[in-house]
N, C-alpha and C positions, 0 to 999 in steps of 0.2 A: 452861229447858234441862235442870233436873237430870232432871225426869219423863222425859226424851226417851227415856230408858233403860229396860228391865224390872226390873221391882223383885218379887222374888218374897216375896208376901206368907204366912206360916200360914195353913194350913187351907182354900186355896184350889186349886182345881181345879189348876190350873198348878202349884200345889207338888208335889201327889202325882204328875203326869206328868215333872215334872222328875225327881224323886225315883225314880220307876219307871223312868225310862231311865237312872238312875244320875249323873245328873250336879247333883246339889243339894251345895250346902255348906252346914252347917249351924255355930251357935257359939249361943252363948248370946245372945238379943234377934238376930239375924240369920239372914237366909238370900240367898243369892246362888245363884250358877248356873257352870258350864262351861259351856265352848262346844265341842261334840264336832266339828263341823268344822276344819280349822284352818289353811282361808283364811280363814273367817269367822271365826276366832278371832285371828288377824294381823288385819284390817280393824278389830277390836276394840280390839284392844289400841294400834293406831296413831290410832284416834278417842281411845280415853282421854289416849295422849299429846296429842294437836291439842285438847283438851278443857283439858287441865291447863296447856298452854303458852300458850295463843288464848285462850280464853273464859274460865277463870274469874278471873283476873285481871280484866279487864271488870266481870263480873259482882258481885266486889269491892268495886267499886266505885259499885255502882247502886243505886238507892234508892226504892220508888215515890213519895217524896213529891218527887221529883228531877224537874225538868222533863227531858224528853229521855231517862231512861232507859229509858222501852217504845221508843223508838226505837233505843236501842241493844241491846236485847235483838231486836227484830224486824231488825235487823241482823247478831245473831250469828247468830240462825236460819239467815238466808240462807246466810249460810258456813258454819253446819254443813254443812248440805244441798248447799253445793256441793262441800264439802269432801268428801264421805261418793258422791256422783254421782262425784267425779273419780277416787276410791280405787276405786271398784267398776270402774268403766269401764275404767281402766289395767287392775287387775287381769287385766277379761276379757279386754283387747286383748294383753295378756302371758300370756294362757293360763291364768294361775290361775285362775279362777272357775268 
């Protein structure tokens, strides 16, 4: 679930374009991104929280040598993904999108 997310790496294609439209963050050993829209940046920021309150506690908890936990990891998936379909959709259905 962490990968689920864009990770802007050095020196790749994606960095200079982030970069070029101005919205890179940069620090020392990192780099992350803005979100210049900002419904898509609320949608974000409310995955982060549903991320930090839902799943990684879970995930906390998992272990591959754990019987059961790819089943609970293919279980969080599902509710990201329903989680993430029900936020867009309200969204649209309330005009933001």
């Amino acid at each position: 679930m962490a990968r689920s997310r864009l990770e802007v790496i050095p020196g790749t294609i994606i960095e200079r374009q982030i970069a070029t439209d101005g919205l890179l963050v940069t620090a020392p050993f990192h780099r992350a991104f803005t979100i210049a829209d900002p419904a898509a940046a609320a949608v974000n920021h409310e995955l982060t929280n549903w991320y930090s309150t839902t799943a990684a506690p879970v995930l906390a908890g998992l272990h591959e040598a754990e019987p059961g936990s790819l089943n609970q990891l293919a279980e969080l998936k599902i509710a990201e993904w329903a989680w993430l379909t029900n936020a867009v959709t309200n969204r649209e259905a309330a005009g933001h999108g």
